[in-house]
C-alpha positions as CSV (number, residue, x, y, z in Angstrom):
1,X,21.3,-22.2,60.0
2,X,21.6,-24.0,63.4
3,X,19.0,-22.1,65.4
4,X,17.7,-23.7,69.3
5,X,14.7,-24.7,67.7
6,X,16.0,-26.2,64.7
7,X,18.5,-28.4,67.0
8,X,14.9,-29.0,68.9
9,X,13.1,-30.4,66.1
10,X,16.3,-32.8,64.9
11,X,16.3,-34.3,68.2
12,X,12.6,-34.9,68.5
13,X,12.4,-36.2,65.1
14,X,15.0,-38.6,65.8
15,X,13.7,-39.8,68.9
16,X,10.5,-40.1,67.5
17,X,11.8,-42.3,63.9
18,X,13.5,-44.7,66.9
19,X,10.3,-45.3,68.5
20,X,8.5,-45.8,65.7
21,X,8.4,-49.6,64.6
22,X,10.2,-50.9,61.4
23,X,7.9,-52.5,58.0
24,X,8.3,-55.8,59.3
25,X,6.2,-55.7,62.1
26,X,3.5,-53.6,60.8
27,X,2.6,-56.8,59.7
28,X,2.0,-58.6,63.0
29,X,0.2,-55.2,64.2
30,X,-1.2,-55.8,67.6
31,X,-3.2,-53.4,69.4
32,X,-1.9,-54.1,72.8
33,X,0.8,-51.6,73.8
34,X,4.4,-52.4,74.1
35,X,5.5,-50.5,77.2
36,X,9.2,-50.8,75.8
37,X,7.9,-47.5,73.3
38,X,5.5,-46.5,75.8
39,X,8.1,-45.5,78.0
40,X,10.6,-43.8,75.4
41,X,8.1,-42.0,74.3
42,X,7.2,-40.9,77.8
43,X,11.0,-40.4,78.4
44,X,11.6,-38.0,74.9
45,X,7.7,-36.1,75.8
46,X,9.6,-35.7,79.4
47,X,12.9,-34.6,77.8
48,X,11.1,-32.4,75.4
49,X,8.4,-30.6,77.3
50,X,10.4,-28.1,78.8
51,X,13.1,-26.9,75.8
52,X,9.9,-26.7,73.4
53,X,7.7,-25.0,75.8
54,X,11.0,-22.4,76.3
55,X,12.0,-22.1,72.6
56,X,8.4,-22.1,70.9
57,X,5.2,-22.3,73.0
58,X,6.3,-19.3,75.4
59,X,8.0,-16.8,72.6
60,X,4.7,-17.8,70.7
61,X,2.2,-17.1,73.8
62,X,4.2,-13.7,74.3
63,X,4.2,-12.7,71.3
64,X,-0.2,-13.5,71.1
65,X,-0.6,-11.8,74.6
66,X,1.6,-8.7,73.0
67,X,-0.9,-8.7,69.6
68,X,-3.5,-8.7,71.7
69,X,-2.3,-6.0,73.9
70,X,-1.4,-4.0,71.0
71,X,-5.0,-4.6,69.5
72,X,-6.6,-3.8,72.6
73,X,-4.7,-0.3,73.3
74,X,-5.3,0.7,69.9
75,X,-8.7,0.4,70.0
76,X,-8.3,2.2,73.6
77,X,-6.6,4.3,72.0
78,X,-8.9,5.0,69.0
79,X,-12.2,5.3,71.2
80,X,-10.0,8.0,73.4
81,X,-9.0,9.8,70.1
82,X,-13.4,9.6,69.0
83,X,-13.9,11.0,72.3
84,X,-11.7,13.8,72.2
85,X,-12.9,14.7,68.9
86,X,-16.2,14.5,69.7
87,X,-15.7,16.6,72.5
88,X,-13.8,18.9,70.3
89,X,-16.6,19.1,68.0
90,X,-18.6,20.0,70.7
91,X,-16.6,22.9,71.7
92,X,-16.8,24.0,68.3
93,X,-20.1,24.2,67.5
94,X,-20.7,26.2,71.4
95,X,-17.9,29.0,70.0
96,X,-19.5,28.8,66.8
97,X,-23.2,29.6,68.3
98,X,-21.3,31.9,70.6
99,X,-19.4,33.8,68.0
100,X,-23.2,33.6,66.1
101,X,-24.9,35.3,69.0
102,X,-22.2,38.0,68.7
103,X,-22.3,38.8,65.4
104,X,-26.1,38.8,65.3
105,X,-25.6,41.5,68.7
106,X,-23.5,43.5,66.5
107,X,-25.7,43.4,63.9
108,X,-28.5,44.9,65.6
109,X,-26.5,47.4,67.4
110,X,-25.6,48.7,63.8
111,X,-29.1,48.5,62.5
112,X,-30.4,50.4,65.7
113,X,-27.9,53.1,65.4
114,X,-28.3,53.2,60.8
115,X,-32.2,53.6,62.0
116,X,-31.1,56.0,64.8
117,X,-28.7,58.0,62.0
118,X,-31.3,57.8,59.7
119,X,-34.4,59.4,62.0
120,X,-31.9,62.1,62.9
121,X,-31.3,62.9,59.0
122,X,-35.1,62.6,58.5
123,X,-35.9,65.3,60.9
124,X,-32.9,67.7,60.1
125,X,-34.2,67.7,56.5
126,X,-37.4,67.8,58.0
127,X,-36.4,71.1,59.4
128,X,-34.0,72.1,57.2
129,X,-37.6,71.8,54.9
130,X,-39.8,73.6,57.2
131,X,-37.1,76.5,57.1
132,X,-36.9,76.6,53.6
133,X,-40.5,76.7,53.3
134,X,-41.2,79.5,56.2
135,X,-38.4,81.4,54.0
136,X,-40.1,81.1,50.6
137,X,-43.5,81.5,52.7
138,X,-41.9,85.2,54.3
139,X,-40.9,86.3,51.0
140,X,-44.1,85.3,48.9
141,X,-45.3,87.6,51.3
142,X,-43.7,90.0,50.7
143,X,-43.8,90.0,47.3
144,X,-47.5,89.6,48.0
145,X,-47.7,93.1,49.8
146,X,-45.3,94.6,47.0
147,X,-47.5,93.3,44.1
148,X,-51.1,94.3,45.9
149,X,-49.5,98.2,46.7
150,X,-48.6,98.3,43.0
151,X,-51.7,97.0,42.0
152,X,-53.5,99.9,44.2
153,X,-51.1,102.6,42.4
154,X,-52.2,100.8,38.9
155,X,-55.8,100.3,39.7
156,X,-56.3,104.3,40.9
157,X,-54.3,105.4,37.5
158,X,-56.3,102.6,35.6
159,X,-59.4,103.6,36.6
160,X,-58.7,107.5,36.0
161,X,-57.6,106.8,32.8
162,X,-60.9,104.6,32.2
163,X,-62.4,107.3,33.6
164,X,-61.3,109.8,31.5
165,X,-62.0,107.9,28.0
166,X,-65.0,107.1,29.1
167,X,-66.2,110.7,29.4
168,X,-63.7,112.1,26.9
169,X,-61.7,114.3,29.4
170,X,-59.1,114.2,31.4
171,X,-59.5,113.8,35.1
């Protein structure tokens, strides 16, 4: 596949195998430059610089700065989403303590008014007692009076029967 920077890399590799020097003259190596290959090689880095900063180091620096930007609004992103939740959380545990202080409210209410209930009940039986008692009381009474007036009836006809056995006659 022919791609810009495959045709990019064939170019400079071929530019770059001219410059280089052949076998034979490895052996006379000399360390002073030969400006023949110093200036192809200036000439290919000058005919190079811009395709490969076009066709690799740009798309590459792009595509670092978009990572990066990605990264970056992620972790924006994922401290925005702690924050909400922790605010969240927040609002939670206030309706929580709200709905708490509610429910206790109610909770009192209703005990006040079962201990309310429960005093009136008390003091109607109370009553209801007292009645009942002032009833039986009234007719214990009565009965009282009945019994003592039949005991005075019995106690005049016991004693004149006594009476009478005791002297032998009838009185």
């Amino acid at each position: 596949m022919r791609t810009p920077a495959n045709i990019l890399l064939s170019v400079s590799l071929a530019l770059v195998a001219a410059a280089v020097p052949s076998a034979a003259h490895a052996a006379d190596l000399n360390l002073a430059p030969d400006w023949k290959v110093v200036a192809v090689d200036m000439a290919v880095f000058g005919l190079l610089i811009y395709p490969v900063n076009r066709l690799l180091i740009a798309p590459m620096l792009r595509l670092v700065a978009e990572r990066q930007r990605a990264t970056t609004g992620s972790l924006d992103r994922a401290g925005q989403l702690q924050k909400e939740a922790s605010e969240l959380g927040h609002q939670l545990e206030a309706r929580l303590a709200e709905a708490r202080a509610r429910a206790n409210a109610q909770r009192v209410q209703i005990l006040g008014a079962a201990e309310e209930e429960e005093r009136a009940l008390m003091n109607a039986a109370s009553a209801d007692a007292a009645r009942t008692i002032q009833v039986a009381r009234g007719a214990i009474e009565a009965d009282l009076v009945e019994v003592r007036s039949a005991l005075e009836r019995d106690a005049g006809t016991l004693a004149r029967e006594a009476a009478s056995r005791l002297l032998g006659r009838a009185i």
